[in-house]
C-alpha beads as a LAMMPS data file, in Angstrom:
LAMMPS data file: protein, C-alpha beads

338 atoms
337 bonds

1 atom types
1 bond types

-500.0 500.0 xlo xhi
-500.0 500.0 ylo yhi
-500.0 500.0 zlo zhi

Masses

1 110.0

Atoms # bond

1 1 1 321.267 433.991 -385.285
2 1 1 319.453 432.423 -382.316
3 1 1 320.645 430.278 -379.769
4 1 1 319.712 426.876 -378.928
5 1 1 318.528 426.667 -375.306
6 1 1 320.075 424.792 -373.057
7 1 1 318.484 421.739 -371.579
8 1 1 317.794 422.154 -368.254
9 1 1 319.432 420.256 -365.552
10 1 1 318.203 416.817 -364.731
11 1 1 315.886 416.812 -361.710
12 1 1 317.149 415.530 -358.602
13 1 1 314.426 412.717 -357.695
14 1 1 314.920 411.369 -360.872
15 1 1 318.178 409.866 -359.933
16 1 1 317.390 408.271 -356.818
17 1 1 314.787 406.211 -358.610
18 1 1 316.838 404.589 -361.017
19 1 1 318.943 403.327 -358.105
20 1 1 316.247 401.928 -356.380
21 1 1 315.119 400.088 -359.456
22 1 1 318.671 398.674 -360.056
23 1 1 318.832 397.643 -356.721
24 1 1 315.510 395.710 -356.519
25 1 1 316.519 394.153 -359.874
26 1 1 319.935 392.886 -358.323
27 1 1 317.829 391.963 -355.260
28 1 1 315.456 389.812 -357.720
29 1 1 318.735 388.267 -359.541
30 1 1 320.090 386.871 -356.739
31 1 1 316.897 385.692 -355.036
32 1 1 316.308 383.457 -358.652
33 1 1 320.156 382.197 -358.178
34 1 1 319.537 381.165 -354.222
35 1 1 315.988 379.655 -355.190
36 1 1 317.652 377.516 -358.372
37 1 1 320.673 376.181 -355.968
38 1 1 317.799 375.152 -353.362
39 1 1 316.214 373.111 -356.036
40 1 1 318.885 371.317 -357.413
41 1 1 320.394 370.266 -354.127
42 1 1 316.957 368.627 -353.377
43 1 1 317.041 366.978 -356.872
44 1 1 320.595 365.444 -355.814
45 1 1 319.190 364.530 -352.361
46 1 1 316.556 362.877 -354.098
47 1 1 318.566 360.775 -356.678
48 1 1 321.380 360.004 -354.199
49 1 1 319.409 359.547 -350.500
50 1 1 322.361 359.821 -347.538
51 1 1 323.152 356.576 -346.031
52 1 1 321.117 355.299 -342.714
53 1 1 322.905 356.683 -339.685
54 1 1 323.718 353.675 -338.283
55 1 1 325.373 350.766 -340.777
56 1 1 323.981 347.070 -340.341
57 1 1 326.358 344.713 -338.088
58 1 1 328.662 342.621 -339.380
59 1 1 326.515 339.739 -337.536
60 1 1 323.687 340.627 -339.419
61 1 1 325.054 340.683 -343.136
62 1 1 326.786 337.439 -342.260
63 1 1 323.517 335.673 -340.731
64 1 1 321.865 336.772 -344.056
65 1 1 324.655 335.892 -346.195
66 1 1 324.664 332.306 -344.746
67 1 1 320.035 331.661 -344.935
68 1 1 320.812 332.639 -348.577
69 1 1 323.570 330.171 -349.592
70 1 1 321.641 327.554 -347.476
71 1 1 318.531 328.236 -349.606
72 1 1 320.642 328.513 -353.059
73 1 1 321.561 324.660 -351.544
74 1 1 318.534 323.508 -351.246
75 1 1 317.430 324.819 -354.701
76 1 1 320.732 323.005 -356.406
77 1 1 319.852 319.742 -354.585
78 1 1 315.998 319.790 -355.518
79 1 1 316.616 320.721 -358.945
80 1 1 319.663 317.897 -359.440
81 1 1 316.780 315.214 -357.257
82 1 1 314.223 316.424 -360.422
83 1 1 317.336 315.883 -363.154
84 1 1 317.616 312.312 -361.230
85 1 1 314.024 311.509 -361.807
86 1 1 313.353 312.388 -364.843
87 1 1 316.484 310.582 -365.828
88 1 1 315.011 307.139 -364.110
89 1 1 311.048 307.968 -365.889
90 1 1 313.180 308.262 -369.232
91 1 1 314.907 304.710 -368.707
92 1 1 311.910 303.024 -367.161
93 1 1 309.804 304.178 -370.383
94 1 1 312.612 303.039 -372.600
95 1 1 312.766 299.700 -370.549
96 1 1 308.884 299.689 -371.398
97 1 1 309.083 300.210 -375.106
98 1 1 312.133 297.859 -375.741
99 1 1 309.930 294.922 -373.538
100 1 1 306.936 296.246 -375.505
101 1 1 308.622 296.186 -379.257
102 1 1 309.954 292.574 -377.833
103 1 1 306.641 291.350 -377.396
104 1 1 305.158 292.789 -380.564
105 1 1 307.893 290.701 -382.371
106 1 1 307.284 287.767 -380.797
107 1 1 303.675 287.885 -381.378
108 1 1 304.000 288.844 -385.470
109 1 1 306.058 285.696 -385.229
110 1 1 303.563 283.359 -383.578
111 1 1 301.077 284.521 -385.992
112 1 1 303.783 283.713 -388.866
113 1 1 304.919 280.694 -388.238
114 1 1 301.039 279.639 -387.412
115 1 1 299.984 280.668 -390.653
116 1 1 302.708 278.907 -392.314
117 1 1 301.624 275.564 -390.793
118 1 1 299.532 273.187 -393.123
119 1 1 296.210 271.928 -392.175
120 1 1 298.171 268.690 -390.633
121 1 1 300.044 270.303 -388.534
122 1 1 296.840 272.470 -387.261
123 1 1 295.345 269.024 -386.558
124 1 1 298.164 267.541 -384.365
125 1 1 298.269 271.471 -382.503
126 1 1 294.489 271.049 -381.995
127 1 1 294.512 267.436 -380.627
128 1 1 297.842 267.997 -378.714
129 1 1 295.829 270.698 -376.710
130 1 1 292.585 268.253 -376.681
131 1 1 295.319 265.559 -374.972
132 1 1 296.436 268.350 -372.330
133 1 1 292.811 269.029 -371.628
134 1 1 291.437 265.456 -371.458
135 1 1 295.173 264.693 -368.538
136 1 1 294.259 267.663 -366.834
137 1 1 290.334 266.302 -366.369
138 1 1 291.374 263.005 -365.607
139 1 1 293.857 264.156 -362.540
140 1 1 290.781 266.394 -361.473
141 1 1 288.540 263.459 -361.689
142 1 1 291.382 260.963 -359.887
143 1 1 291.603 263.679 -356.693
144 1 1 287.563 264.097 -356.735
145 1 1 287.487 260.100 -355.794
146 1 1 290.273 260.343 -353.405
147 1 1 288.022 263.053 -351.734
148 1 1 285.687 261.270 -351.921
149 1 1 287.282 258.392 -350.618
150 1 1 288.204 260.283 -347.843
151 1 1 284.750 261.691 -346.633
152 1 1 285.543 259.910 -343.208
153 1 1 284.765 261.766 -340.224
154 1 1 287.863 262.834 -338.578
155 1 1 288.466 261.858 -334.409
156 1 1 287.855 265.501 -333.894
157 1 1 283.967 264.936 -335.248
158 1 1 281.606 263.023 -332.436
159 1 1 279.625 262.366 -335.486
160 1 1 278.167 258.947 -335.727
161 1 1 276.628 257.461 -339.164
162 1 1 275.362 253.914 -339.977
163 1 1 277.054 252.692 -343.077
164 1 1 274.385 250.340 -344.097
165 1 1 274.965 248.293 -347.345
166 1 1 274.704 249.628 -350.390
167 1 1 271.766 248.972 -352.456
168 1 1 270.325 249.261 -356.326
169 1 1 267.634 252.195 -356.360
170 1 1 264.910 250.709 -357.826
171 1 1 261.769 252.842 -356.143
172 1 1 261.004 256.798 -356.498
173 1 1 263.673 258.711 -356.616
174 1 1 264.436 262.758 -356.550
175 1 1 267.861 264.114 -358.043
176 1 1 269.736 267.502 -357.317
177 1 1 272.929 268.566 -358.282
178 1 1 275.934 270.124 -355.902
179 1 1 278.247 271.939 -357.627
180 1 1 279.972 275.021 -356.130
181 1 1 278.404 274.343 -352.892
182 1 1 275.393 275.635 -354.141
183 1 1 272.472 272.902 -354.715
184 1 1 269.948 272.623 -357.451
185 1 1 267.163 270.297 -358.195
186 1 1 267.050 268.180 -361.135
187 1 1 264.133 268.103 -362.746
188 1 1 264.996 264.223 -364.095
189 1 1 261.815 262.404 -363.741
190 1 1 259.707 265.577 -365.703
191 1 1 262.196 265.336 -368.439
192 1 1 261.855 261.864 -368.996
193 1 1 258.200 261.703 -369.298
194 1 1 258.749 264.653 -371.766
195 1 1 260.975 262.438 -373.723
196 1 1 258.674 259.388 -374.014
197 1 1 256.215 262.115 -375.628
198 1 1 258.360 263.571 -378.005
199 1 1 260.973 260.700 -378.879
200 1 1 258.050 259.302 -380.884
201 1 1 257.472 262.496 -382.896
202 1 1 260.894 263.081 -383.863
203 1 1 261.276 258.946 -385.141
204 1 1 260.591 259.931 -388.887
205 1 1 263.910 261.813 -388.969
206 1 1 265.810 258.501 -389.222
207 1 1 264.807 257.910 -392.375
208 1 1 267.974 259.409 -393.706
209 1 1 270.391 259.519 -390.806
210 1 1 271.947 256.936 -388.512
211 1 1 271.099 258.997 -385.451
212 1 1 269.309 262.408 -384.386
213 1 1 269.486 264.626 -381.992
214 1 1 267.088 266.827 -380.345
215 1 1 266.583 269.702 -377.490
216 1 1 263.669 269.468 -375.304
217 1 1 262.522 272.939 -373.994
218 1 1 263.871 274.581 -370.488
219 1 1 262.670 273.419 -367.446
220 1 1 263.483 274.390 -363.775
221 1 1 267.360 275.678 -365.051
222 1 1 267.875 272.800 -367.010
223 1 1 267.603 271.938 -370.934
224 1 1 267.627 267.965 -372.576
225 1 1 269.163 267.407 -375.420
226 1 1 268.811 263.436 -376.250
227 1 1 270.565 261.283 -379.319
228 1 1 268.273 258.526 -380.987
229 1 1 269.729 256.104 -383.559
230 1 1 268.958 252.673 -385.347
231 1 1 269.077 249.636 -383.005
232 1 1 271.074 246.653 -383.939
233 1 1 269.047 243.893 -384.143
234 1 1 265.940 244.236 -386.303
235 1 1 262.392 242.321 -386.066
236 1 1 260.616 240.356 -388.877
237 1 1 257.470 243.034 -390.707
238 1 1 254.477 241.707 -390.888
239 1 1 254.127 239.287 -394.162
240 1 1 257.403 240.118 -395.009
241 1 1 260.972 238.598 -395.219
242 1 1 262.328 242.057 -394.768
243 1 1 262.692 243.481 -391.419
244 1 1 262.316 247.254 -389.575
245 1 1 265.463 248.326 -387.769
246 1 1 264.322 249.387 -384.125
247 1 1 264.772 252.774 -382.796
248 1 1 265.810 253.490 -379.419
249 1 1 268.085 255.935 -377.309
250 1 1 271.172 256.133 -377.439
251 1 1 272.164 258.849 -374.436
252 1 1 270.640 262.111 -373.040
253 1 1 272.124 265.153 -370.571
254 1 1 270.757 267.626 -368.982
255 1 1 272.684 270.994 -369.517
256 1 1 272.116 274.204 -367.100
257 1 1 270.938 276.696 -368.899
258 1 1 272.169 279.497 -366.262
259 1 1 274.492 280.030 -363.901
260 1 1 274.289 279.804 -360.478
261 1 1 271.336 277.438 -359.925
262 1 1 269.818 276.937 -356.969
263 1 1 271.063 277.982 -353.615
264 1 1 273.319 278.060 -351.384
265 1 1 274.378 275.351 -349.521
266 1 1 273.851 276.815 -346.151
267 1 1 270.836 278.242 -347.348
268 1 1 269.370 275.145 -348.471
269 1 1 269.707 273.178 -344.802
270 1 1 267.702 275.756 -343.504
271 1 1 263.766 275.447 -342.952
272 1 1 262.040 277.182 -345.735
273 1 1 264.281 276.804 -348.248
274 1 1 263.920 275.503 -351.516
275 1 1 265.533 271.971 -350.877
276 1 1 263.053 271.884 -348.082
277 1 1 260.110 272.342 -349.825
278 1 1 260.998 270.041 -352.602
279 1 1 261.763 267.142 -350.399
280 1 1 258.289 267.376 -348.285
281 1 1 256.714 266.281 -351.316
282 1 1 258.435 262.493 -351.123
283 1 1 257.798 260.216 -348.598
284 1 1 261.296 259.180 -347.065
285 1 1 260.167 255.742 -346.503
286 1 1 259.921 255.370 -350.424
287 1 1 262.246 257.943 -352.359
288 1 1 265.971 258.009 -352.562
289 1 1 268.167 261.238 -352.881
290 1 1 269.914 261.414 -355.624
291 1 1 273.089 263.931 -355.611
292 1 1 275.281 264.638 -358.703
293 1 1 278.438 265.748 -357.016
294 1 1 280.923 267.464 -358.418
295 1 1 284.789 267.862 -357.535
296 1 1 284.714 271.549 -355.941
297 1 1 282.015 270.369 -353.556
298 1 1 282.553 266.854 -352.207
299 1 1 283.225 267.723 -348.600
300 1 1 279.915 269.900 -348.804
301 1 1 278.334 266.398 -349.933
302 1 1 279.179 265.154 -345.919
303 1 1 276.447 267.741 -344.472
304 1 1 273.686 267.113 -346.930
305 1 1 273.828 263.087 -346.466
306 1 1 274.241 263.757 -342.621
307 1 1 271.034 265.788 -342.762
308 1 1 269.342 263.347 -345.178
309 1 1 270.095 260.330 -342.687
310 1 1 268.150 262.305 -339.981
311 1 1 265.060 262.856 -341.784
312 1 1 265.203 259.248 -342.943
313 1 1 266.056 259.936 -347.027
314 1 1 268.209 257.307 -348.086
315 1 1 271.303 258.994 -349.955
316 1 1 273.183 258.148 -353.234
317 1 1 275.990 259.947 -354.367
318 1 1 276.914 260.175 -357.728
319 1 1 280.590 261.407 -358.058
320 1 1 280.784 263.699 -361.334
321 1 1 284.108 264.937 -363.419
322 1 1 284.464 268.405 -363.911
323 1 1 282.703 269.629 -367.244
324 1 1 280.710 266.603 -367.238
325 1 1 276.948 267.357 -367.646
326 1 1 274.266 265.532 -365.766
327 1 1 273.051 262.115 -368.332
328 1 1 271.993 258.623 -368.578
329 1 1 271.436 256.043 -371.278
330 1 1 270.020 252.853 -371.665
331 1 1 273.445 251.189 -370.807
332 1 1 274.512 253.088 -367.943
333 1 1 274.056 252.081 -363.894
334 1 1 271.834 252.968 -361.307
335 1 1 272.185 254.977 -358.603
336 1 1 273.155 253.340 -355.258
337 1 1 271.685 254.093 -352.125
338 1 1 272.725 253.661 -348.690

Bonds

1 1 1 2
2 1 2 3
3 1 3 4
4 1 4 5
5 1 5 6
6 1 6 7
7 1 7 8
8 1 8 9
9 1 9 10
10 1 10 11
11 1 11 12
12 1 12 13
13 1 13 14
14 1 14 15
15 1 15 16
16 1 16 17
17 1 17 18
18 1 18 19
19 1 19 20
20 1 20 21
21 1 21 22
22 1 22 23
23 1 23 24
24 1 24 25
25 1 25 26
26 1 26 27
27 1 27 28
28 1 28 29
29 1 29 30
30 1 30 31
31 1 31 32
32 1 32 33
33 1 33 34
34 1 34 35
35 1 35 36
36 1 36 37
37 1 37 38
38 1 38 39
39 1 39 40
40 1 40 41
41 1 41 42
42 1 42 43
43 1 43 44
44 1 44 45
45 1 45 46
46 1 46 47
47 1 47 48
48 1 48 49
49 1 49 50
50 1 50 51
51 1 51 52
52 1 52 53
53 1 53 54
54 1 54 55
55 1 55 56
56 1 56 57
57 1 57 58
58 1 58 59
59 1 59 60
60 1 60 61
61 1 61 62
62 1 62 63
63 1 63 64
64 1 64 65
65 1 65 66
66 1 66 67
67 1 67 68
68 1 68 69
69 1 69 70
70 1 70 71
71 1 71 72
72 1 72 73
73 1 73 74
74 1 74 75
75 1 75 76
76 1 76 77
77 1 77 78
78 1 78 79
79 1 79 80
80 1 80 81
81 1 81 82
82 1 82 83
83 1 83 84
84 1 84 85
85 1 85 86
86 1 86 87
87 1 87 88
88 1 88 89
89 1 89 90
90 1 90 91
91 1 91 92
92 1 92 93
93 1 93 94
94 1 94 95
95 1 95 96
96 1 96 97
97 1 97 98
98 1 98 99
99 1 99 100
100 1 100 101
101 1 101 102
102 1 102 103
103 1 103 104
104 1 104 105
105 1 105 106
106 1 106 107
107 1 107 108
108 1 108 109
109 1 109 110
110 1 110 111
111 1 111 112
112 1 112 113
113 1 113 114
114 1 114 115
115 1 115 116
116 1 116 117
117 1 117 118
118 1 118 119
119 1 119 120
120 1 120 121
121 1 121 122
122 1 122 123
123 1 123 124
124 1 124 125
125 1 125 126
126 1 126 127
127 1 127 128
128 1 128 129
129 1 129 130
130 1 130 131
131 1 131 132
132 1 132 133
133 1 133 134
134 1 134 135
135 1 135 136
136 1 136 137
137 1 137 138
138 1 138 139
139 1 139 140
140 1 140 141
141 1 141 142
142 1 142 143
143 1 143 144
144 1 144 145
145 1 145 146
146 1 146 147
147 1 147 148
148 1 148 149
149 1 149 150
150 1 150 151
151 1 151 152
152 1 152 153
153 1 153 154
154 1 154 155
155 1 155 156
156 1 156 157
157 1 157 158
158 1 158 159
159 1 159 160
160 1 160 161
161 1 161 162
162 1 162 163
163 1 163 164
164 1 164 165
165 1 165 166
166 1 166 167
167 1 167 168
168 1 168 169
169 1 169 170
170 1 170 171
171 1 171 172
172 1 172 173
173 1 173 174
174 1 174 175
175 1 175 176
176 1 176 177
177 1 177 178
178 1 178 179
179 1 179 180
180 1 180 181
181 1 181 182
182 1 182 183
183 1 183 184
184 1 184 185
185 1 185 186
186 1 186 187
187 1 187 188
188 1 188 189
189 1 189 190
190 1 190 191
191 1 191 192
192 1 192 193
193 1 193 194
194 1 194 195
195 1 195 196
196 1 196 197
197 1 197 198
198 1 198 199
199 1 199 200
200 1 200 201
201 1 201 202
202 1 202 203
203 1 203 204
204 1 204 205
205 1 205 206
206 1 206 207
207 1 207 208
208 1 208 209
209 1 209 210
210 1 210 211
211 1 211 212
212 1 212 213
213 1 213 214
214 1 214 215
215 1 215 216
216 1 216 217
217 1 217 218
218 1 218 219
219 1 219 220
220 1 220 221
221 1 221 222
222 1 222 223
223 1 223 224
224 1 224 225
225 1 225 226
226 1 226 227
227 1 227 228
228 1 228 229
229 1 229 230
230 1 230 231
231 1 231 232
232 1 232 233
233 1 233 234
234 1 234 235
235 1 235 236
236 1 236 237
237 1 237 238
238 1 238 239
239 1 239 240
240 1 240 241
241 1 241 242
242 1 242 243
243 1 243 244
244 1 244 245
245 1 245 246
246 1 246 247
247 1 247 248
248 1 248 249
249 1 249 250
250 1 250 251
251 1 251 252
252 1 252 253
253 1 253 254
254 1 254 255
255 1 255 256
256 1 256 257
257 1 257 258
258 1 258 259
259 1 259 260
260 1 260 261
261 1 261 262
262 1 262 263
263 1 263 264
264 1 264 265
265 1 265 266
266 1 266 267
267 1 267 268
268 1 268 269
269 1 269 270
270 1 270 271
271 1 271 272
272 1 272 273
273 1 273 274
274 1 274 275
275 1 275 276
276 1 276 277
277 1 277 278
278 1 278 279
279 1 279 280
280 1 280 281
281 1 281 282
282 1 282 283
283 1 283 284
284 1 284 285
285 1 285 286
286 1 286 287
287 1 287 288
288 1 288 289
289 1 289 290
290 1 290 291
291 1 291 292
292 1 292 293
293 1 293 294
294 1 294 295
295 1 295 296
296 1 296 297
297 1 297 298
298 1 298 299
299 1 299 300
300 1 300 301
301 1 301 302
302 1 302 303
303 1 303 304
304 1 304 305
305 1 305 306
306 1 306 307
307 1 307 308
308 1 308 309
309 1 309 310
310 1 310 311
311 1 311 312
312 1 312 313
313 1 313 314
314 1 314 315
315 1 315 316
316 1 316 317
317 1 317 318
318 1 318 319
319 1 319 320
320 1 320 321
321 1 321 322
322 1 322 323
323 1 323 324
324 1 324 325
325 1 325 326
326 1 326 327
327 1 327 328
328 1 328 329
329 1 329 330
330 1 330 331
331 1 331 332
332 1 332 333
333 1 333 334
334 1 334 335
335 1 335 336
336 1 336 337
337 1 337 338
């Protein structure tokens, strides 16, 4: 039987390798345990950075501590200053809509108690008011005379006027109205010529009615409306027992149809001006001024007679109550010049 041959010893070299490869793998091992200890140190330096070397002063951190508590302050203050206003805006509006729900009542029960009143009791309301109104003119119409009255130069005025004696105007005569210092011309003498023309016209209305009234057309800022009725004594027809009933006029005014008319008054005393114009046309040797004064303007009245008195006009004055428009009838007076 044959032998198995023995292996043959193991080569030297082969040896010294395998050491070398253990030893670089150790090498490697080691290098992978230093490099993963490097890494997470910097992770931990990251997450948990080192203090600054040197710590802030105590002066510092108190400094600080105190702006902040001073600011926290001023916020608590501002904020309770807001709470305080809106507090006030909330009572103020309820103030408001209490004095506002007040008023509201009071009103529904005006308007209640009005509607509950008969027709009578309308009436008396109505000329209760008309009573107030017609006290309150009559006081405005009592201090208009004593202003008038009063339209006496003063010692401070060197101002020295003539009174001559007054006299019925019975010659030409030119009428304006003052009224808010402002003065306007009336256009009275073109109106009445317009109402001898159409008074005639209108007559046949009276047929049925005890008295007309009619509106002439606008002229110069002023419309007439005029009232014609039956007159009281009558005259004897022709071949006949029965008489006609006359027809004559019973008043007419002259209303302003706008406001503001004419000009002012200090406009009007200068040359060039309306009044101006209007007055060269009469000869001041035979017209008389006419003014239709009213309350608000009586001391204004003073100037325009002083002016009038040097350019020869003679002046009358005819004191009016407020809301009284400009008329005349067959019964009233004349003017009165001085």
């Amino acid at each position: 039987m044959r032998r198995r041959p023995r292996p043959q010893a193991e080569e030297p070299g082969q040896d010294s390798f395998l050491d070398i490869v253990a030893n670089l793998v150790g090498i490697l091992i080691i290098l992978v345990m230093v490099i993963g200890a490097q890494a997470t140190d910097a992770m931990i330096a990251v997450d948990h950075p080192q203090a600054a070397d040197e710590p802030e002063s105590p002066t510092d951190v108190q400094g600080a501590r105190m702006a902040a508590d001073a600011i926290e302050q001023d916020i608590h203050q501002v904020d309770a200053r807001i709470k305080r206003q809106e507090l006030e805006i909330a009572y103020r509006r309820s103030e408001r809509d209490k004095l506002l729900q007040l008023l509201t009542r009071i009103e529904e029960q005006l308007e209640s108690r009005r509607a509950d009143l008969d027709t009578d009791h309308q009436a008396h309301l109505d000329t209760h008011r008309q009573l107030i109104a017609m006290r309150q003119e009559l006081e405005d119409l009592q201090t208009g005379l004593q202003s008038l009255e009063n339209m006496e130069p003063t010692s401070k005025v060197i101002q020295h006027l003539p009174t001559p004696m007054a006299q019925t105007v019975f010659g030409r005569e030119v009428h304006f109205c003052l009224r808010g210092d402002r003065l306007s011309y009336v256009p009275w003498e073109e109106f009445v010529s317009r109402l001898k023309e159409d008074a005639p016209n209108q007559a046949w209305k009276l047929r049925d009615a005890a008295s007309i009234t009619e509106t002439l057309p606008p002229m110069r800022g002023y419309r007439m409306k005029y009232t014609l009725r039956h007159g009281g004594q009558a005259r004897p027809g022709s071949g006949s027992n029965s008489g006609h009933r006359q027809i004559e006029l019973d008043r007419f005014v002259l209303l302003p149809v706008e406001e503001d008319l004419g000009e002012p008054l200090h406009i009007a005393m200068q040359d060039g001006s309306e009044f101006r114009a209007i007055l060269s046309g009469f000869d001041p040797n035979r017209t008389t001024v006419t003014v239709w004064v009213y309350p608000d303007s009586f001391d204004a009245f003073r100037a325009i007679k002083a002016d009038l008195f040097q350019r020869g006009y003679a002046t009358a004055g005819r004191p009016m109550p407020e809301g009284h428009p400009i008329g005349g009838s067959p019964d009233g007076s004349r003017s009165a010049a001085q």
